[in-house]
N, C-alpha and C positions, 0 to 999 in steps of 0.2 A: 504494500500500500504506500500510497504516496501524501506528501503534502506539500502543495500547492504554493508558492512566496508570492508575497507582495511587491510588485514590481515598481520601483521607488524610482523610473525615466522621467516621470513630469515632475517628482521632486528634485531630482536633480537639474534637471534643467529651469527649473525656478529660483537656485541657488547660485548655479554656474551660467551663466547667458553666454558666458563668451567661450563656451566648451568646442563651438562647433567654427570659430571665426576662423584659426588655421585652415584647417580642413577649408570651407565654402572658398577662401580667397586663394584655394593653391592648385585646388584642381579644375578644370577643364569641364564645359556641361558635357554630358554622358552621349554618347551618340551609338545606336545598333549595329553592327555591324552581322553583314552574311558568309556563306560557304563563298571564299573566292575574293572577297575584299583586301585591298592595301590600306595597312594606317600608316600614314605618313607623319614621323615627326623629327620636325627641323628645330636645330641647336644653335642656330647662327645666334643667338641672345642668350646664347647660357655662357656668362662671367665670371663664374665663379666655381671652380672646380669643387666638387661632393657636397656641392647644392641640387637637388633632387626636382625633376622636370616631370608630372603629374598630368596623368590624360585616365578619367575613368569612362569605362565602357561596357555595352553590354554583347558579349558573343550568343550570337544566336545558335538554337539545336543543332548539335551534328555539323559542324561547319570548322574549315581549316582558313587561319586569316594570315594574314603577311603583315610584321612588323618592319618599317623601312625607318631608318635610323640616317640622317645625312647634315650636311654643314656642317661636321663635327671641328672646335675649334682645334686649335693646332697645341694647346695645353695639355690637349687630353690625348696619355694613351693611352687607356681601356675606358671600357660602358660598363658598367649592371646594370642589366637590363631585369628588373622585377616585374610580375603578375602578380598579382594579388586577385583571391575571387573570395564570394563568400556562400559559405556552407558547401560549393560543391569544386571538385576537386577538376582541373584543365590540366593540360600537356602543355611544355613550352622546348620548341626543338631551333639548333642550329642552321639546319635546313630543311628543305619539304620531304624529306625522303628518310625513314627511321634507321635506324642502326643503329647497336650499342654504344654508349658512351655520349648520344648525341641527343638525347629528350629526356625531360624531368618531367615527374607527377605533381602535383601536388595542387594546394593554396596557395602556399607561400612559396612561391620556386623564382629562381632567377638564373641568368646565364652569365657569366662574364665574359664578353668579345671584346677582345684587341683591333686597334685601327688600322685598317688595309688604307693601302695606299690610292683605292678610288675615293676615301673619306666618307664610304655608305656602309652601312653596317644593316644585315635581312638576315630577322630571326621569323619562327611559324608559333603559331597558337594553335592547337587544336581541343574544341568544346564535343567529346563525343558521349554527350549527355543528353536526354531527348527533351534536354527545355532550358531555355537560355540562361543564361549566367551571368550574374552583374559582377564587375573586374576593376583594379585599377591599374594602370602600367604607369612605373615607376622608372625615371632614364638616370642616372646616376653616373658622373663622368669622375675618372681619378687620373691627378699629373704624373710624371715621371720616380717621383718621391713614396707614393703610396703602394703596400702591400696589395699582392692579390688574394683576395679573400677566399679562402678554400683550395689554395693553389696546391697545398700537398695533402690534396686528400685521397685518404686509400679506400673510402666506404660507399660514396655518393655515386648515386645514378649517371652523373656527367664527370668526367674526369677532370675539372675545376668545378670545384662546388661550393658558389656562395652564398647558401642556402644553408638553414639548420632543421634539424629534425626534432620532433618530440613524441614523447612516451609519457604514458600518462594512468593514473589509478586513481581512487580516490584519495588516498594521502599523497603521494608524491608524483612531481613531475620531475622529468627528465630530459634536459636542452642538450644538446649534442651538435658537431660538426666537424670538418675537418680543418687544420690549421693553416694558417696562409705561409704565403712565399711573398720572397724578394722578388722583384718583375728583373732585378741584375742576375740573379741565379735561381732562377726556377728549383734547380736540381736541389738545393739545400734545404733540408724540412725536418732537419735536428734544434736545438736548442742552441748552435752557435750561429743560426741566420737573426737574431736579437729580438725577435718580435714579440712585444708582449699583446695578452689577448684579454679583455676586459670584458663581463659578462652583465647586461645591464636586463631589466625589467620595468614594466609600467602595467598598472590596474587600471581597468575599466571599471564603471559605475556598478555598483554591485545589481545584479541581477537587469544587467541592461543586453540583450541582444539585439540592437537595431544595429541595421546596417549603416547607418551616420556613422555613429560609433566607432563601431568598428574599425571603418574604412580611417576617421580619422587620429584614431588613436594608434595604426600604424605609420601615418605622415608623420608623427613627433619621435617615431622611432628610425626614419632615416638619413636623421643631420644630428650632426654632432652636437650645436647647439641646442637641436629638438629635445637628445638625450641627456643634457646635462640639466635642461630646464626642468623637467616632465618625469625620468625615469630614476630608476636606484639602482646604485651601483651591488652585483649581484655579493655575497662573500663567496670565499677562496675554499677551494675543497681541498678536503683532508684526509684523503686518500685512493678518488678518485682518477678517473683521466684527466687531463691536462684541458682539453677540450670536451668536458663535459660537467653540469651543474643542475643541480639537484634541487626544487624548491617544496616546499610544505603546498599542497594540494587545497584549495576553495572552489567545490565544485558552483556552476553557476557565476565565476567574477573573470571574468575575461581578462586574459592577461597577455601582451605580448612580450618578446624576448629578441635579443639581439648580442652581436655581438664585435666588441670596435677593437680592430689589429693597429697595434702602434710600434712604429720603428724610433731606432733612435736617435734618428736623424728629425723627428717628430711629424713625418710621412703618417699618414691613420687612411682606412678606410674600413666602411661598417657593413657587414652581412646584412642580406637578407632577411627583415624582421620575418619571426616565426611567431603563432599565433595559437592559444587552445582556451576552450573555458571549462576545460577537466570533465567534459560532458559531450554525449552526440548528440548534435545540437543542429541534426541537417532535417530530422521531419517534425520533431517536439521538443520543445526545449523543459516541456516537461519532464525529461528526462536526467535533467539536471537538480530536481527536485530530491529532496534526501530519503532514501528510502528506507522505513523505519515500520519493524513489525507493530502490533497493536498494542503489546508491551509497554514498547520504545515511549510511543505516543501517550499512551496512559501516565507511566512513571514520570513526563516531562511536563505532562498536564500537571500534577499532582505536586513537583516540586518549587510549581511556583506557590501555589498555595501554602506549604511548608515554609517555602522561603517569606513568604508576608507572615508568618507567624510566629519564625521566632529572629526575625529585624524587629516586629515591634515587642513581641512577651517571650524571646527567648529566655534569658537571663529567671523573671518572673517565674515562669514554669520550668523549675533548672533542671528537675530528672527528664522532663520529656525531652530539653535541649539536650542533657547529654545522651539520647537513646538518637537521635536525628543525628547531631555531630559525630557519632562514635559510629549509626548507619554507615554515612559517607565516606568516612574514612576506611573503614571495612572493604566498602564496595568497590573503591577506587583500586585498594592494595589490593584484594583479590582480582580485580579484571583485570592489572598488571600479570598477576602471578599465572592466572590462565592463559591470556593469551601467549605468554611467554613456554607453557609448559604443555601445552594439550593445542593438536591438529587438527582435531577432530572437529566437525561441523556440527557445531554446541552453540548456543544461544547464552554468550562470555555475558552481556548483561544482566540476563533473567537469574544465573547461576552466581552472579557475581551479588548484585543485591541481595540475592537471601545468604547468602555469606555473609553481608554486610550488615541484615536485618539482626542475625546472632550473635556478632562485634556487637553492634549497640545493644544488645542486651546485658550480655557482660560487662559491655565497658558501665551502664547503669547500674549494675550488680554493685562493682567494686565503691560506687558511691556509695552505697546502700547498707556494704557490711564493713568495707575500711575506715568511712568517715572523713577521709581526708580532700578537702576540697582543692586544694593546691594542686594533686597529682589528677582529682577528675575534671580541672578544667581544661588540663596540657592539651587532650587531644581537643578542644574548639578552637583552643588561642594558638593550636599546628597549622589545622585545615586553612583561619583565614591568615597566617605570614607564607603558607605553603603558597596561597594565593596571589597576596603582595609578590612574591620574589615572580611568580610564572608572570606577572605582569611587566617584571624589572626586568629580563632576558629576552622580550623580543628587540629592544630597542638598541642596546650599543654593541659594537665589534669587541668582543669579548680574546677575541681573537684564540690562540691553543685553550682557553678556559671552556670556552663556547664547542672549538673543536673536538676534540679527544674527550671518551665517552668518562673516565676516570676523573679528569679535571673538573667536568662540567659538573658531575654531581657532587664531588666535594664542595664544590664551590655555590653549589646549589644551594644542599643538605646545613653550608655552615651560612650563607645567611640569612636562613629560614629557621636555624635554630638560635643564631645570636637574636633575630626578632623575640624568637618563642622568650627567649631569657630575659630580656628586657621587658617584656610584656608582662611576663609574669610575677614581677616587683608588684604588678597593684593590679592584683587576681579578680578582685571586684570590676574597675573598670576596665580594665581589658576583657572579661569576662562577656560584659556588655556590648562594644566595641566587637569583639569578634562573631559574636551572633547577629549586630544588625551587618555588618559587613558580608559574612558569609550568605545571609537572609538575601540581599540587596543582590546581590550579583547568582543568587540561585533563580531571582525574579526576572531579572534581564537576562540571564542567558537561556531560560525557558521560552521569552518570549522572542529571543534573536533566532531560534530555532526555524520558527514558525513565521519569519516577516526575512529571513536569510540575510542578518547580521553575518560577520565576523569576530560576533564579541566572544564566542566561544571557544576559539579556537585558542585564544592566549592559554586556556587549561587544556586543548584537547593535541597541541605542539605538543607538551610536553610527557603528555603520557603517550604519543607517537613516539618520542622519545626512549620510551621503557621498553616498549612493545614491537618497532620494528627497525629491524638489524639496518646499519646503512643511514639513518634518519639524521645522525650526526652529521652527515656531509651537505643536508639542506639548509637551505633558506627560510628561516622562518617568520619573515617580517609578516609582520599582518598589514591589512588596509585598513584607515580609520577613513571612512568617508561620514557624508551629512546623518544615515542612519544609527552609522554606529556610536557616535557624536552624539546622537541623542540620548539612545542607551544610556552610554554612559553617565550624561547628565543625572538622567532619570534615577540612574543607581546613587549619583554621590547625594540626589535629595533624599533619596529609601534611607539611606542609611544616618546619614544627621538627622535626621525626624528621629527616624527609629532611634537612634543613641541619645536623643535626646527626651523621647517617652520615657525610654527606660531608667533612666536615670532619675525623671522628675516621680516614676511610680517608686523608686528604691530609694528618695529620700525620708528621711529619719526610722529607716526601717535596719536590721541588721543585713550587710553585704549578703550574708548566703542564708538560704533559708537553714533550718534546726534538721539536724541528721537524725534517720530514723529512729536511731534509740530512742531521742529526745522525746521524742514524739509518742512515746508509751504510754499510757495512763497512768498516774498512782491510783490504788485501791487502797485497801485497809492494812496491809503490811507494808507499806511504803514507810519508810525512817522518816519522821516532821522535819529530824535536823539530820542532813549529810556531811560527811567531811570532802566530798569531789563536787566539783565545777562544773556545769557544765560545759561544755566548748561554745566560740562565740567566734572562733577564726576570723576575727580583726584586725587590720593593722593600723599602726597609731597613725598612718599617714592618711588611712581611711576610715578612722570613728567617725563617726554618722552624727550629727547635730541632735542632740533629744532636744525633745522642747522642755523648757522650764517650768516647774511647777509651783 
């Protein structure tokens, strides 16, 4: 079963107006073309070397066109010549007549040709789809200084290939190509031809598939300017290929990829942008939609109402919070621990919350017969610094800390428990504090599920993390657009209200409520005078105001 997102394109474009100004002022109005057509396109105004020349078009069914390429200025020795189409996939060949080495498939494909001495450069298009295709052809001129992009590749369908591929799942994607060459020695395509290769990315509007879009969120990916404006610079793999990089998967947010060769002579030239939105997205883009058994959808319904219950009365009702906090954290470590140990095609959530439902009973137990409120609040005031830190790690280059799987979790583990340590100086309000926190963001990420945020994913990185080999080597930035910007709003008022109910219901009351014993009746064998105390687990930094009598 599926569920449905709310497609937030007229929010964004009510926010952004000027989303689409590149794009409308760069390209060319669309013209049809048929089986047998020339498009002709002249360079004699192009001044500016790996400034990118824009003609979008429509090839009609079944039909082979002719791209003619001429006035090439005399700055430029090679063209990339890109295609770009959307949703369906076109041929682009060096000449009219196929052979190996000489046509690429795809969306995103391009060709690099060198400048013959008549100054005309004829590449083919072929549409053999049985229904037209909207395209954009992209002309891209490089001087005598700049690499050839994909010049020593040994994988690609054409034997220069400046075009990248992707692989795709729902957690991770994989950007891939072959590396470039010097245009002075072809032949060298080791590590002492100097060229460094930098792997950049840009997010499209969360749950946006219009073809606007699209088309122009790949213009800002084929100028260096465009990329340095607009994109992110990708991080460095740790122990992958040289030429390939790995990002954290958002099925539904369209993302492109590119990739800019720099010599050091400071010659650059940029691949053919590559494009996926982690979903097939050619007949329904409902397909992009999260697919979740009836379970899934239950327990998510369900946790946002927990989460409004104990942001505002956790603290107030403390054995039900610690049976919910002690749930979660059960759930969490067992679905680690399963998916890591068992193959089998098991329902890891169903299996993992009743796990999780028996942790919280226990961990409510040990309230109940140890007494000690210090040790039963650790695991609430874990859950939300576990949280704070997953929120601290997407954001800077951590660099071998971030990399290597050892590093990252000491470095994790130590400042989510230096939080825990500092918090738990003044067990009362951190007590509070961590229930409307964990409450607040169990509210918003229930409901980022269902409207397809990305606020989830800040907790659902990191247990990819746990769970799948390899994951160290991606990208995990997330997108903060207009939606998820709201969320999060929404969360920081949940949780100051909330921390501030609780607080005003728990003044002149004692910090923790009376441990079960307390709570005994006297009858008729009860001592009038005791010589024991009872507990009151106060500290003098948080005696409670009694009123005066």
């Amino acid at each position: 079963m599926k569920i449905k997102f709310i497609n937030f394109k007229m929010v964004i474009k009510l926010f952004l107006p000027f989303i689409f100004v590149t794009f409308t002022n760069a390209i060319l109005q669309e013209t049809t073309y048929y089986d047998g057509d020339l498009i002709e396109i002249s360079l004699s105004n192009y001044t500016n070397a790996s400034i990118p020349k824009f003609q979008k078009i429509i090839i009609s069914n079944n039909s082979n066109i002719a791209i003619k390429i001429d006035n090439i200025p005399a700055f430029i020795n090679f063209i990339v010549l890109q295609l770009h189409t959307y949703n369906y996939e076109v041929s682009l060949k060096y000449d009219g007549i196929i052979t190996d080495a000489n046509i690429v498939n795809g969306r995103n494909i391009g060709l690099v040709n060198f400048k013959s001495k008549s100054g005309v450069i004829k590449n083919y298009v072929e549409n053999t789809n049985n229904h037209s295709v909207t395209s954009m052809i992209a002309v891209v001129g490089y001087g005598p200084n700049s690499p050839i992009p994909g010049g020593c590749s040994m994988e690609g369908q054409t034997k220069i290939a400046p075009y990248l591929n992707i692989d795709y799942n729902d957690t991770v994607i994989s950007v891939f190509g072959g590396p470039s060459a010097l245009q002075s020695n072809i032949t060298v395509c080791d590590a002492t031809n100097g060229i460094k290769h930098e792997f950049y990315h840009i997010f499209l509007p969360e749950w946006d598939f219009s073809e606007e879009t699209y088309f122009a969120n790949l213009v800002k990916m084929m100028s260096l300017d465009g990329l340095l404006k607009n994109s992110f610079l990708a991080s460095e793999s740790a122990s992958g290929p040289l030429m390939m990089r790995k990002f954290s998967s958002y099925p539904g947010i369209g993302r492109a990829f590119t990739v800019v060769a720099k010599t050091s002579d400071g010659g650059y030239s940029i691949y053919v942008p590559a494009f996926t939105y982690s979903c097939n997205t050619e007949f329904n883009t409902d397909e992009c939609a999260l697919k979740m058994s009836t379970f899934v959808k239950i327990e998510i319904a369900f946790l946002a109402f927990l989460g409004i219950f104990i942001c505002y009365n956790g603290h107030r009702y403390f054995m039900l919070n610690l049976f919910i906090m002690g749930t979660i954290f059960g759930t969490v470590v067992s679905y680690i621990l399963l998916v890591r140990n068992f193959t089998n095609d098991i329902d890891y959530v169903m299996f993992a919350t009743s796990i999780g439902i028996v942790f919280g009973i226990i961990w409510t137990a040990i309230w109940w017969f140890i007494q000690k409120p210090i040790l039963s609040i650790f695991i609430p005031i874990f859950n939300a610094c576990f949280l704070i830190t997953c929120f601290l790690f997407p954001f800077p280059d951590y660099g071998i800390f971030a990399i290597f799987n050892v590093n990252f979790w000491v470095t994790f583990f130590s400042i989510t428990l230096v939080l825990v340590f500092l918090a738990i100086t003044r067990p009362h309000s951190s007590s509070i504090l961590s229930s409307s926190l964990v409450g607040a963001y169990m509210v918003i990420a229930s409901l980022a599920v269902f409207v397809g945020s990305t606020v989830p994913y800040i907790f659902i990185n990191v247990i990819r993390r746990a769970t799948i080999d390899g994951f160290n080597d991606a990208d995990i930035l997330v997108p903060y657009q207009v939606p998820d910007v709201m969320l999060w709003l929404f969360s920081i008022v949940l949780m100051l209200f909330g921390r501030f109910y609780q607080l005003s219901y728990a003044k002149g009351r004692p910090p923790f409520p009376p441990v079960p014993a307390i709570l005994r009746q006297d009858d008729e064998r009860t001592a009038l005078i005791s010589e024991t105390t009872s507990p009151t687990y106060t500290l003098a930094s948080e005696t409670p105001s009694l009123p005066q009598i």
